[in-house]
Backbone as numpy.savetxt, mean C-alpha at the origin, in Angstrom:
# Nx Ny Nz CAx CAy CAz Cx Cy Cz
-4.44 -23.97 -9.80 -3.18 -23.78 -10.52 -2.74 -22.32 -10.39
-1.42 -22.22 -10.11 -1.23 -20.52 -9.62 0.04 -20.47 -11.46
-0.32 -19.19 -11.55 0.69 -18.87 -12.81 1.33 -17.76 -12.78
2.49 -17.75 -13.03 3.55 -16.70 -13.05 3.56 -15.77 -14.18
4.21 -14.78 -14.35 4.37 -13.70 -15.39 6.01 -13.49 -14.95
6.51 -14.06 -15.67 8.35 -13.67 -15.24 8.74 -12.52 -16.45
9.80 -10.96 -16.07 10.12 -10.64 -16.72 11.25 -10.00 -15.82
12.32 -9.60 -16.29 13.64 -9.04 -15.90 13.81 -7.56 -16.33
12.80 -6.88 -17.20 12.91 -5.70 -17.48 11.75 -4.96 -16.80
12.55 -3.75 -16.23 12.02 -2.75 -15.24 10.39 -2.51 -16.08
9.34 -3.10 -15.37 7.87 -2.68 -15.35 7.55 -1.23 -15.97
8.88 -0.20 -15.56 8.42 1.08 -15.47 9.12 2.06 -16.83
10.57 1.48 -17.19 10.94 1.76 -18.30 11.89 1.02 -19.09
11.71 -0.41 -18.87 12.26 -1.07 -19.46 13.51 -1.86 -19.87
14.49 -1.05 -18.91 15.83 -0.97 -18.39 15.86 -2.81 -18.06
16.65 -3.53 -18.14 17.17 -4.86 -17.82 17.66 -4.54 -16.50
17.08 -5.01 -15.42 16.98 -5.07 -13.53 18.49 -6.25 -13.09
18.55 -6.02 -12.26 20.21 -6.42 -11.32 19.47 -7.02 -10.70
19.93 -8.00 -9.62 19.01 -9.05 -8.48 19.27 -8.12 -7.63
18.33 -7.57 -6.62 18.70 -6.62 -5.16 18.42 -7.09 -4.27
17.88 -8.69 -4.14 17.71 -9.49 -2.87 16.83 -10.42 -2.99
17.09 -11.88 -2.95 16.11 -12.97 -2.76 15.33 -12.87 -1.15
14.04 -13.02 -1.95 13.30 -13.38 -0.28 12.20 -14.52 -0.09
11.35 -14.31 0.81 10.55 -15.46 1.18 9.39 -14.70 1.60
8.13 -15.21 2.40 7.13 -14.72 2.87 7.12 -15.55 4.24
7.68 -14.57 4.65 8.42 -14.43 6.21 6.84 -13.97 7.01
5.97 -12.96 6.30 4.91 -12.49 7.33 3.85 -13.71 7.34
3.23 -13.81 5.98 2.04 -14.87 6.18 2.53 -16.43 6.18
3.34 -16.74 5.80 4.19 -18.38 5.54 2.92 -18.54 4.56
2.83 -17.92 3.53 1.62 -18.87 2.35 2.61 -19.49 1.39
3.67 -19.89 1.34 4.83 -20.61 0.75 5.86 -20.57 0.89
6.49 -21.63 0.27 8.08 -21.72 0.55 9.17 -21.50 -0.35
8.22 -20.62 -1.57 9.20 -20.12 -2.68 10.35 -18.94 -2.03
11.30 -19.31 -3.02 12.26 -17.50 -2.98 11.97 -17.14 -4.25
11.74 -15.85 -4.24 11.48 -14.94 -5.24 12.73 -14.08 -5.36
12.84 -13.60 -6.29 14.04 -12.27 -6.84 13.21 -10.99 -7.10
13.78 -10.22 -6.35 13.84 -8.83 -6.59 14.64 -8.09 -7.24
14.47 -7.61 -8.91 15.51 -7.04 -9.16 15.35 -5.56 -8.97
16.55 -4.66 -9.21 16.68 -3.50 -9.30 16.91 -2.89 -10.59
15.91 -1.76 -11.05 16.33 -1.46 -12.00 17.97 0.01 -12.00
19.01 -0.27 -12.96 19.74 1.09 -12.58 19.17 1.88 -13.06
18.67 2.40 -13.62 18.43 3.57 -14.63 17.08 4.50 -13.32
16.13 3.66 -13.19 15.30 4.77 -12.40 14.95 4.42 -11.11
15.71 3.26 -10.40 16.29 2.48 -9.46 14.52 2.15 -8.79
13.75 1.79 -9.68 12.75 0.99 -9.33 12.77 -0.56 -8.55
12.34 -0.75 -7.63 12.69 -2.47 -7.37 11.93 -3.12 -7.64
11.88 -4.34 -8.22 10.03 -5.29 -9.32 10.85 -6.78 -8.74
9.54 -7.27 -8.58 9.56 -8.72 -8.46 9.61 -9.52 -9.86
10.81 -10.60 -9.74 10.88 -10.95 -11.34 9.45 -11.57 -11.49
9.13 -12.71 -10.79 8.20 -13.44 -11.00 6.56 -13.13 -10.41
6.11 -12.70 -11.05 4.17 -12.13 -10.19 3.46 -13.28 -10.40
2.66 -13.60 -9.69 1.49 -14.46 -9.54 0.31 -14.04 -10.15
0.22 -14.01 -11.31 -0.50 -13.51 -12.24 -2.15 -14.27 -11.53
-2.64 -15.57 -11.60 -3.42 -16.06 -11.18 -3.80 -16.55 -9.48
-4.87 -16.72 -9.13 -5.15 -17.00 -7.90 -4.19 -16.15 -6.74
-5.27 -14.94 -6.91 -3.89 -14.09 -6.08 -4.55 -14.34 -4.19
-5.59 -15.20 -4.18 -6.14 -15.63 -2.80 -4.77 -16.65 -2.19
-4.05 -16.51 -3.03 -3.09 -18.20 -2.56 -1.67 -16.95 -1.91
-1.67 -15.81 -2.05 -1.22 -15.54 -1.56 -1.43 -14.25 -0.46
-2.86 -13.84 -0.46 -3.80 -12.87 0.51 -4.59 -14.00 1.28
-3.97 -14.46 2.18 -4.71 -15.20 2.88 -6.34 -14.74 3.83
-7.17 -15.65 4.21 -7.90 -15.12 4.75 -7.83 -13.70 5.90
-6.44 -14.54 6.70 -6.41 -14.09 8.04 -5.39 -12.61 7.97
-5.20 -12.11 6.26 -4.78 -11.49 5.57 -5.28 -9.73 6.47
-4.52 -9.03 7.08 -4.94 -7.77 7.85 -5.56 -6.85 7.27
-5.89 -6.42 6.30 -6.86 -5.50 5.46 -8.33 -6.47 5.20
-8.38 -8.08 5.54 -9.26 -8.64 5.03 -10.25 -8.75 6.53
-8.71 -8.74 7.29 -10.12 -9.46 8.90 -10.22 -8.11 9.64
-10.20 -6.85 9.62 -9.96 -5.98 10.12 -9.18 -5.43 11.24
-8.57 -4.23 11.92 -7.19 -4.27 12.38 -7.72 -4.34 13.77
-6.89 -4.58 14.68 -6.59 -4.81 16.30 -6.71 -3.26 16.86
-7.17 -3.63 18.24 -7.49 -2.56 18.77 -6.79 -2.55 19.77
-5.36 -2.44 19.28 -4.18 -2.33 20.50 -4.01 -0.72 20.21
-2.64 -0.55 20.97 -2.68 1.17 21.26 -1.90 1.49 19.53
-1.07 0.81 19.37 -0.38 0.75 17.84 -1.72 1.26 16.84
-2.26 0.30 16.75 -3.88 1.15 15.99 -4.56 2.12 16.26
-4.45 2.62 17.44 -5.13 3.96 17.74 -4.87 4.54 17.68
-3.33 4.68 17.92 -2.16 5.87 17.38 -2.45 6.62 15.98
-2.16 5.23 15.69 -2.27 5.49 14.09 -3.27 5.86 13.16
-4.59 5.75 14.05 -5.40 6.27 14.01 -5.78 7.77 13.97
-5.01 8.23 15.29 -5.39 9.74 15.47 -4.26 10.37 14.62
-3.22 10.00 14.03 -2.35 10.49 13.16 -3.09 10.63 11.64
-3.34 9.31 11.05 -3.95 9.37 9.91 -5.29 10.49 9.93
-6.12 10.29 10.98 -7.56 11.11 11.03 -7.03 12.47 10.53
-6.19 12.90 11.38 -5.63 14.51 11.26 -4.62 14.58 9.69
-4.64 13.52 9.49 -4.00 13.79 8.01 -4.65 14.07 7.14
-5.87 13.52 7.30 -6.82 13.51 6.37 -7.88 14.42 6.62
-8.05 14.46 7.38 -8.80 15.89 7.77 -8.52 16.75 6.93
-7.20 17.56 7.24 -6.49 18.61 7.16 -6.47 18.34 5.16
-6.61 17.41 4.69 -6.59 17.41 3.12 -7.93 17.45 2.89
-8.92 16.73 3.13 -10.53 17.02 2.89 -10.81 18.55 3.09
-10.16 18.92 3.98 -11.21 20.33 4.58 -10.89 21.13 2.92
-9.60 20.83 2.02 -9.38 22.20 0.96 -10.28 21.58 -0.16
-11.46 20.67 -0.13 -12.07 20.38 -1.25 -13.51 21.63 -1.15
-13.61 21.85 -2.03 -14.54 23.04 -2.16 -16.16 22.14 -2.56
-16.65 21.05 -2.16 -17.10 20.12 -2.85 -18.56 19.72 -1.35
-20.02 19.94 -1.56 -20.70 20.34 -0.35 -20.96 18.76 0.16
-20.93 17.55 -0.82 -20.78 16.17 -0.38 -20.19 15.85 -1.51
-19.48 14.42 -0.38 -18.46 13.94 -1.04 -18.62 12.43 -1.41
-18.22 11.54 -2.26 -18.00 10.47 -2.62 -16.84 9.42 -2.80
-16.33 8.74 -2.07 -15.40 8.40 -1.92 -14.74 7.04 -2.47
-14.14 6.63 -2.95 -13.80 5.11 -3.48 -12.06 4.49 -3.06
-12.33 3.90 -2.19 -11.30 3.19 -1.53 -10.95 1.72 -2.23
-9.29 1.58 -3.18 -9.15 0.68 -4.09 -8.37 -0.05 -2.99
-8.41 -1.47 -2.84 -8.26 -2.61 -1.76 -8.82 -2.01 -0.23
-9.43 -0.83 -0.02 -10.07 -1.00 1.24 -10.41 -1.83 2.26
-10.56 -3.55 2.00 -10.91 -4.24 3.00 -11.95 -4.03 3.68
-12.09 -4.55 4.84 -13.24 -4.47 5.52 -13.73 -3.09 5.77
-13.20 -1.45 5.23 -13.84 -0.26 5.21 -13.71 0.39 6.39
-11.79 0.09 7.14 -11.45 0.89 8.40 -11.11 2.39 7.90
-10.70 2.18 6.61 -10.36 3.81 6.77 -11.60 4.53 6.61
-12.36 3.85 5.80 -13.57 4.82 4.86 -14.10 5.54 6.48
-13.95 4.57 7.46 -15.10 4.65 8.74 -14.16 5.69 9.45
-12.91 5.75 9.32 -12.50 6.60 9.91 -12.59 8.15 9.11
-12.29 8.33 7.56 -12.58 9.37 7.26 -14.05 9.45 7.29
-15.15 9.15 7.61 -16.71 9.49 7.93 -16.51 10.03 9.09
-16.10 9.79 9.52 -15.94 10.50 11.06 -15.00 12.11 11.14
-14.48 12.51 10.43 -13.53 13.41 10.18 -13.98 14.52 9.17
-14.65 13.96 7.92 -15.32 15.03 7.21 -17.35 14.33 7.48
-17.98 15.00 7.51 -19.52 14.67 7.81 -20.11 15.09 5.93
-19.31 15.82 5.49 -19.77 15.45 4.14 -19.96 14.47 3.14
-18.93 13.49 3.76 -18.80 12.25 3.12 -20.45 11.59 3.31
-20.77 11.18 1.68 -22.44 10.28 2.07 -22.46 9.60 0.85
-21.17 8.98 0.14 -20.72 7.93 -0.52 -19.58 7.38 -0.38
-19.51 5.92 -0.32 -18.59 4.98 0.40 -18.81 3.67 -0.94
-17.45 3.12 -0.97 -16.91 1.97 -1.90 -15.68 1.62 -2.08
-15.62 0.29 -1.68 -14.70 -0.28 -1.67 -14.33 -1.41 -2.98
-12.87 -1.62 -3.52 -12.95 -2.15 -4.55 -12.10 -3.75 -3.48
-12.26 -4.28 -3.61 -11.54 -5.69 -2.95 -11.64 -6.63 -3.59
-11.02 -8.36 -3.51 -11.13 -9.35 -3.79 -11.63 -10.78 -2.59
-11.75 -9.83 -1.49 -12.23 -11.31 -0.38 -13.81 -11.22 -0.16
-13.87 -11.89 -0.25 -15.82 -12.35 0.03 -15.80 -11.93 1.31
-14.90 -12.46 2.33 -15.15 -12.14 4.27 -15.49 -10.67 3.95
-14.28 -9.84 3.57 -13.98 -8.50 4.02 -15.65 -7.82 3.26
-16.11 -8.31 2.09 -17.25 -7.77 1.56 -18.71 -7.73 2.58
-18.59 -8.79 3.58 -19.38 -8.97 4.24 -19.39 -7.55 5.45
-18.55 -7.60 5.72 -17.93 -6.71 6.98 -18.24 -5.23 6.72
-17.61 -4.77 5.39 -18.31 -3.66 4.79 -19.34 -3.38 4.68
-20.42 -4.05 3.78 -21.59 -3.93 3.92 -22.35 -3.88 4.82
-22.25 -4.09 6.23 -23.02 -4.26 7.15 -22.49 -2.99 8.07
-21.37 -2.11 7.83 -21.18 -1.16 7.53 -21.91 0.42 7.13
-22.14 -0.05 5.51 -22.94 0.71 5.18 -21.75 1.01 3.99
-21.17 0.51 3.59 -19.94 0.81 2.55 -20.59 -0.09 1.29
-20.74 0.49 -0.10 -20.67 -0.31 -1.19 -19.41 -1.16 -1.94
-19.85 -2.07 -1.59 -18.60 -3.05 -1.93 -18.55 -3.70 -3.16
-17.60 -3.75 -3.79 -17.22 -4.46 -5.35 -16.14 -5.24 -5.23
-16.41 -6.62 -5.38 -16.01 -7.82 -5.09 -15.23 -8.15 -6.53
-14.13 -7.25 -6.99 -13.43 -7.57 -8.09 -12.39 -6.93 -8.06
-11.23 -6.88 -9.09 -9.70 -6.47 -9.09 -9.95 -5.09 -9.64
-8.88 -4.03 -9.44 -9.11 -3.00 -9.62 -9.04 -2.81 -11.66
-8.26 -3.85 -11.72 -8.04 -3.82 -13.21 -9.34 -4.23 -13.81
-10.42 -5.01 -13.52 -11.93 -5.42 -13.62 -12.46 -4.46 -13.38
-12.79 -3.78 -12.65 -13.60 -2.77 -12.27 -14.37 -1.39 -12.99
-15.17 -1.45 -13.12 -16.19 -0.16 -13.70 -17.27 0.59 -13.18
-17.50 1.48 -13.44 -17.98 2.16 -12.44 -18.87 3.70 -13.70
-20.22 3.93 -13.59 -20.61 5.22 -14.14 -20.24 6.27 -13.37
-20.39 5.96 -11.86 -20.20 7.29 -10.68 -18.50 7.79 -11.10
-18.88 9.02 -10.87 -17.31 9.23 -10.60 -17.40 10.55 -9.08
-16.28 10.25 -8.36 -15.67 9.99 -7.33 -15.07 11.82 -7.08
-15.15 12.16 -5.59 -14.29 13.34 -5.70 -13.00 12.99 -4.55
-13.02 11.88 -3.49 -11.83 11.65 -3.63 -11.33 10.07 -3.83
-10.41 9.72 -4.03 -10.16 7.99 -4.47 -9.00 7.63 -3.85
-9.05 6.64 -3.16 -8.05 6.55 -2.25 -7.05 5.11 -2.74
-5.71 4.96 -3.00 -4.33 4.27 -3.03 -3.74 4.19 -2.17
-4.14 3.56 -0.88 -3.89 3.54 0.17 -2.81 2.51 -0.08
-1.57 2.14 -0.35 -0.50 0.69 -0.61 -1.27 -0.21 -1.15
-1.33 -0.03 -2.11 -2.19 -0.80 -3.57 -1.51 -0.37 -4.61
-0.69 0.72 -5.25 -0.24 0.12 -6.50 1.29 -0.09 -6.20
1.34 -0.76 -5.00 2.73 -1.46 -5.17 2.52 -3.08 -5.40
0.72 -3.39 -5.12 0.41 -4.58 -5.50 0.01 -4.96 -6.94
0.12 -4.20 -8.13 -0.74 -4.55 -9.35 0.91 -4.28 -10.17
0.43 -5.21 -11.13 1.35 -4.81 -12.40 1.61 -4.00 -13.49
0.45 -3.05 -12.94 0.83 -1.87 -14.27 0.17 -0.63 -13.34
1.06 -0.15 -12.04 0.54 0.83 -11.58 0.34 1.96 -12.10
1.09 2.58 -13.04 0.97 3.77 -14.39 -0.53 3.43 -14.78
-1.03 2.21 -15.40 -2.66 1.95 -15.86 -3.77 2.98 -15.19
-2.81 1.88 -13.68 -4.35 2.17 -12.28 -4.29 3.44 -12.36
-3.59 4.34 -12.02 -3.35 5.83 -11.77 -4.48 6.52 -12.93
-4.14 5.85 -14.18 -4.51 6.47 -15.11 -6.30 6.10 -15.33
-6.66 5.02 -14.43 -7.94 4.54 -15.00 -8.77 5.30 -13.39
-7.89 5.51 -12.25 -8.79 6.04 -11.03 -8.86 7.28 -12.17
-8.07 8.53 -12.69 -8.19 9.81 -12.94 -9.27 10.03 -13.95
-9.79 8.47 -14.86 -10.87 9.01 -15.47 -12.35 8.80 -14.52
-12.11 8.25 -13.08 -13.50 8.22 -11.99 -13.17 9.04 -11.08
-12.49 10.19 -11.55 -12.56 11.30 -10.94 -13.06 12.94 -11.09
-13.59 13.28 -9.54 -15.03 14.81 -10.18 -13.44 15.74 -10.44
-13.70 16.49 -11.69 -12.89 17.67 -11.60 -12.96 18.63 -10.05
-11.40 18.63 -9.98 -10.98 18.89 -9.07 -11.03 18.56 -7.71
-11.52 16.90 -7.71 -11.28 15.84 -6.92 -9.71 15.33 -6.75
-9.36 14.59 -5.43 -8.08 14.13 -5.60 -8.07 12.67 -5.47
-6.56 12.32 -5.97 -6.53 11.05 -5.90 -5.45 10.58 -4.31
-5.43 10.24 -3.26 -4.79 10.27 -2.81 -3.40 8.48 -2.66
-2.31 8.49 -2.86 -1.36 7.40 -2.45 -0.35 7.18 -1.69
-0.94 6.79 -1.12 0.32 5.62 0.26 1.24 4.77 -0.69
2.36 4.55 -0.47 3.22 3.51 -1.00 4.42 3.85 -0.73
5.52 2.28 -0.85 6.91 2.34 0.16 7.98 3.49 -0.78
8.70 3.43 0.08 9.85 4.50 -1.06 11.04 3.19 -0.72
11.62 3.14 -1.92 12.98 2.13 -1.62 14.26 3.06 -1.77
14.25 3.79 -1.26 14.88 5.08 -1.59 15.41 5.33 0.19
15.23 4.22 0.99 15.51 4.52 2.25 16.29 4.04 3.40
16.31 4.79 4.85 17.63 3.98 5.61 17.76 2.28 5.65
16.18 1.88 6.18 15.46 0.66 6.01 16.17 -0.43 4.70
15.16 -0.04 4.22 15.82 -0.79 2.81 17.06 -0.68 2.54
18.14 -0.03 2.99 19.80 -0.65 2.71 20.18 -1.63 4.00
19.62 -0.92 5.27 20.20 -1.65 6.02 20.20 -3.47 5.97
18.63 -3.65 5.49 17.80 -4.81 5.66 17.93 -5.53 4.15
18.60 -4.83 2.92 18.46 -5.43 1.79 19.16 -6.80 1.80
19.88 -7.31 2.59 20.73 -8.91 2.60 19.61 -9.30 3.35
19.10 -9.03 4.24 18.21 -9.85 4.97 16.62 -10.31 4.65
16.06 -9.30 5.31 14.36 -9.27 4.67 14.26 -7.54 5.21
14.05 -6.79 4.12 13.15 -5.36 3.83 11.63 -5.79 4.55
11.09 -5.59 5.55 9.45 -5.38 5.49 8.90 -4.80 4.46
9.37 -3.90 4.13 8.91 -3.10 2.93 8.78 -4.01 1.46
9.17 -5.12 1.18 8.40 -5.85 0.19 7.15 -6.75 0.30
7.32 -7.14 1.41 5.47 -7.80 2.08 5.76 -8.56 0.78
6.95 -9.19 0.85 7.01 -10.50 -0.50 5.78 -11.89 -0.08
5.40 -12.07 -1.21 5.15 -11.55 -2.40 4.40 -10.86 -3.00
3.47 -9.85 -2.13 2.88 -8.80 -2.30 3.13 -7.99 -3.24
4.14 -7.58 -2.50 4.35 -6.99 -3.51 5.25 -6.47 -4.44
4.37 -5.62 -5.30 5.36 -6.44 -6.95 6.12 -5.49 -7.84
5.97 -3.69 -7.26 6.67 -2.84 -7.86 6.66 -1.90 -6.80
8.00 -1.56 -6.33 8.56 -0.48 -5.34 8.79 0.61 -5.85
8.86 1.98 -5.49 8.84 3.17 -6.40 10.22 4.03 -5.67
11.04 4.70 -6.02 11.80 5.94 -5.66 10.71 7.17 -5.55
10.76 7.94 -5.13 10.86 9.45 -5.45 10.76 9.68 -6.75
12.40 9.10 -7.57 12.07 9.85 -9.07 11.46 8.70 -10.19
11.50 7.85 -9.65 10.38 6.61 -10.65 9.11 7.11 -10.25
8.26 7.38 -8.93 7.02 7.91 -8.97 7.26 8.95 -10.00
7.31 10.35 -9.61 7.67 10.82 -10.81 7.17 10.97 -11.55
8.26 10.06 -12.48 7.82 10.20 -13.76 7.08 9.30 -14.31
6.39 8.24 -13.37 5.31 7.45 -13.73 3.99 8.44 -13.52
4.06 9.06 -12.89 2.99 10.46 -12.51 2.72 10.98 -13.68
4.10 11.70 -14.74 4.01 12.22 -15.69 3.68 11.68 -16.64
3.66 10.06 -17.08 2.99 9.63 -18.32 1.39 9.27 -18.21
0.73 10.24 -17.26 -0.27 10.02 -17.21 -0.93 11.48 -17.32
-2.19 11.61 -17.10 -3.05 13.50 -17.27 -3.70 13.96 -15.65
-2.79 13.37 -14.85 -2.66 13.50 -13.60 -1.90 14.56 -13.31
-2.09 15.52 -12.02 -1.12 16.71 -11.85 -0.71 16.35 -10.29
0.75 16.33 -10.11 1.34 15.89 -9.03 1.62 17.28 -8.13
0.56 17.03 -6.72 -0.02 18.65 -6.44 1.01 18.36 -4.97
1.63 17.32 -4.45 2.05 17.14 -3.55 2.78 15.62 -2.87
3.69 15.50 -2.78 4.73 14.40 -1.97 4.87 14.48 -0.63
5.04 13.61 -0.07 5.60 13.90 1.63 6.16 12.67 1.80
7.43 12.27 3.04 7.36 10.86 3.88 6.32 10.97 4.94
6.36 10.00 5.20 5.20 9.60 6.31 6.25 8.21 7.45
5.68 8.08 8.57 6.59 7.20 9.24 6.36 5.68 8.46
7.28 4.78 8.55 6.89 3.49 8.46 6.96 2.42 9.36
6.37 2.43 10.57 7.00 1.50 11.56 6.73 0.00 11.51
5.72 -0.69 10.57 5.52 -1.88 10.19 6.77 -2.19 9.57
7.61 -1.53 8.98 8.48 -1.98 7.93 9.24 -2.33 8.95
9.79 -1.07 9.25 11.37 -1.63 10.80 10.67 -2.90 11.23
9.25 -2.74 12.00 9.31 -3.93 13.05 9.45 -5.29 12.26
9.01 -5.66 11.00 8.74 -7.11 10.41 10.40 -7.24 9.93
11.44 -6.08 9.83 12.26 -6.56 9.42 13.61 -7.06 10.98
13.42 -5.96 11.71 14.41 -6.39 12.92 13.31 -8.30 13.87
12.75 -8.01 13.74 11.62 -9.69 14.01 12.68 -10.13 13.16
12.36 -10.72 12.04 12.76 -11.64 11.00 14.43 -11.45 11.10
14.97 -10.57 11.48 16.57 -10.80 11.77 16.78 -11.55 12.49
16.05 -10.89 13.82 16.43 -11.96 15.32 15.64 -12.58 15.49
14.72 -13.54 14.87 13.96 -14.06 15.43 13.30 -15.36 14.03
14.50 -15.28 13.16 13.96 -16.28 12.01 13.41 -17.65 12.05
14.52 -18.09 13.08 14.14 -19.56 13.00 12.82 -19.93 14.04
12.63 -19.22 14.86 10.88 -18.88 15.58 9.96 -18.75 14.21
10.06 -17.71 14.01 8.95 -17.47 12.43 8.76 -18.82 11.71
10.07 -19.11 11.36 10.02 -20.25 10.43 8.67 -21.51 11.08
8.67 -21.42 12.06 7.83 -22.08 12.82 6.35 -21.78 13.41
6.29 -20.48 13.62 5.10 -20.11 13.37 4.14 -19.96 12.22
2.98 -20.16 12.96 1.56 -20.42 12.11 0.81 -18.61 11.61
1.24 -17.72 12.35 0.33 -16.59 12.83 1.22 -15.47 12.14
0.90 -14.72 11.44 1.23 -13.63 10.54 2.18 -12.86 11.48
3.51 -12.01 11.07 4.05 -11.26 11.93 3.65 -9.87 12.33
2.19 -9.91 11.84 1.77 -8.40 12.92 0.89 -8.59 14.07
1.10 -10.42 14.41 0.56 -10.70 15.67 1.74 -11.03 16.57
2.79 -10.50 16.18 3.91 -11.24 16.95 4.36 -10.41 18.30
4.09 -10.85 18.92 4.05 -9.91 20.63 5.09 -8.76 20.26
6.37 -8.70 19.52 7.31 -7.82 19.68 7.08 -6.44 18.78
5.68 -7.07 17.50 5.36 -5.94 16.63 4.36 -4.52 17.22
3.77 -4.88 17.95 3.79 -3.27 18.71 4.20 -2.56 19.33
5.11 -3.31 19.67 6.40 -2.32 20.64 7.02 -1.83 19.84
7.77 -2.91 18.77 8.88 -2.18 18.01 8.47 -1.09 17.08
7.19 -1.24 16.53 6.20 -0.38 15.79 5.96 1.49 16.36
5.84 0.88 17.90 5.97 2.52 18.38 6.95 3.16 18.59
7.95 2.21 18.95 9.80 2.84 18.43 9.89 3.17 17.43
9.72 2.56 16.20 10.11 3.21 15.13 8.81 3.71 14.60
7.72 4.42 14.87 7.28 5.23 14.21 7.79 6.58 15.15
8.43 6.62 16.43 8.72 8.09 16.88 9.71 8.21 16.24
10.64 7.12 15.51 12.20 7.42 15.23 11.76 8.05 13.65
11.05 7.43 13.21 10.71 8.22 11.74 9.93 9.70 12.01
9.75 9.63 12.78 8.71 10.84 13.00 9.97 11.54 13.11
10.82 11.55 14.20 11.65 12.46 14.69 13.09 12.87 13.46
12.77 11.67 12.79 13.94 12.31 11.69 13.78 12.60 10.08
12.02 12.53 10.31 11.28 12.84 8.60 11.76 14.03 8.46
11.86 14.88 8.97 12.32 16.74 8.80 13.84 16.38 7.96
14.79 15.78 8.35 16.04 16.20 7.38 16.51 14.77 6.62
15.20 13.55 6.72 15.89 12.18 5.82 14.36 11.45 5.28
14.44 10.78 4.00 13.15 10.44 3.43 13.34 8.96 4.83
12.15 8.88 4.71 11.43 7.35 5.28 10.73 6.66 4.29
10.58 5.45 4.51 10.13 4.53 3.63 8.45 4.16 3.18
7.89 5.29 3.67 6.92 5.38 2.82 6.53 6.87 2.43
5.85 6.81 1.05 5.52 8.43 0.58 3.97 8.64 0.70
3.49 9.54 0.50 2.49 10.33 0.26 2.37 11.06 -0.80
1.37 10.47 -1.60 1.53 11.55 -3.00 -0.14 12.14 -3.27
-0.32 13.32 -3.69 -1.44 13.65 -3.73 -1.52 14.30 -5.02
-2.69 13.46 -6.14 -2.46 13.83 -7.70 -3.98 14.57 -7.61
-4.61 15.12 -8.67 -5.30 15.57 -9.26 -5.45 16.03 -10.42
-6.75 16.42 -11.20 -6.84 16.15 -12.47 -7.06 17.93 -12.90
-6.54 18.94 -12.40 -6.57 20.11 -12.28 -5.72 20.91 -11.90
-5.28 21.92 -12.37 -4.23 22.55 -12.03 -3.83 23.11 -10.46
């Protein structure tokens, strides 16, 4: 039995939300609902009216890409040597002689394996997930895995860095999570987050159609710039840094699903196996790359900590 949580007022401050686009689940086909996306005006947050409060496997399918681990086309390696050097370059300012790390939806433990490789201090690894496969995969790894929701989760260790890699655009009270990683965090550890900005070229162009950037029904609260914010601020978190970052999954799942709907509609196989998503993926991550300097892109980078 799957169960809903329907509400029309903005998740984030309460404001009564506008509809900003019905959609479908165009990437995995795990149903044939339309969902509403409203908009809030006031801090122009975008929330899914209706969340799937229960059995959230009915809509993370197995073959789910954080669960079976990623492809080793050139699109992944790219993105690879981009992220490595991102992260590098933020590990190296921790003053900290080993490190401990906790990755919330990690999956099968591609990033953890890639930041092990980048800082050699790292000699604690954990992942928080919900798939039994991906727990397997980890562990054999060498990653400690916790086979529960981040809202379940407890922990005595605490952590010097914790990673939100596009995870609290999946939970319903991302203000909570923020606030419950910062108490499993070492003073003057960081918290680091990935997540979409709806604040972008993407998302107007694509709002009648399908946004990639909602990974409906994934997910369930989109952030601005100034809704992060000030969801930052009702917490004892210190917001030490923002950035865009490219998004080229978003462009590619949304120009696919323009031209190419009634194909999808028919396919069995998620759209980041779709022959046209690594091409279009390396187009538009040079096009975001090349125009992050004077326009936001649709995803941010935020880097909190519990220290001045």
């Amino acid at each position: 039995m799957i169960l809903f949580q329907s509400n029309s007022l903005c998740p984030l401050c309460s404001t009564p939300g506008r509809l900003w686009c019905k959609a479908q689940d165009w990437e995995y086909r795990t149903g044939t609902d339309t969902y509403d996306y409203l908009e809030c005006p006031q801090c122009k947050t975008i929330f899914l009216r209706e969340l799937i409060k229960d059995s959230l496997l009915s809509i993370y399918p197995p073959n789910y890409y954080s669960f079976s681990g990623k492809s080793g086309s050139l699109v992944f390696k790219l993105k690879d040597l981009w992220d490595k050097r991102f992260f590098k370059s933020l590990l190296r300012q921790l003053p900290f002689t080993s490190l401990a790390v906790l990755d919330v939806g990690g999956g099968t433990g591609e990033v953890l394996d890639m930041l092990k490789t980048a800082d050699k201090r790292i000699n604690y690894t954990e992942i928080i997930d919900i798939d039994s496969t991906a727990k397997n995969h980890a562990e054999r790894k060498g990653h400690i895995y916790s086979h529960t929701t981040v809202e379940n989760y407890t922990s005595r260790r605490q952590f010097h860095v914790i990673l939100l890699l596009n995870i609290i655009e999946h939970v319903a009270n991302p203000g909570e999570i923020i606030q419950k990683c910062g108490t499993m965090l070492e003073r003057g550890g960081i918290i680091i987050i990935k997540t979409p900005n709806v604040d972008s070229l993407d998302a107007r162009i694509f709002q009648k159609h399908y946004w990639g950037g909602l990974h409906c029904p994934r997910h369930w609260i989109l952030f601005s710039e100034r809704s992060l914010r000030n969801m930052v601020r009702s917490t004892n978190l210190h917001l030490r840094k923002l950035t865009y970052t490219q998004a080229a999954p978003f462009w590619a799942w949304s120009v696919i699903n323009l031209c190419r709907k009634k194909d999808i509609r028919q396919r069995k196989k998620p759209l980041i196996e779709h022959p046209m998503f690594g091409i279009l993926s390396v187009l538009f991550a040079g096009f975001d790359i090349l125009r992050s300097a004077v326009s936001k892109t649709s995803q941010m980078f935020i880097l909190l900590s519990n220290s001045e």
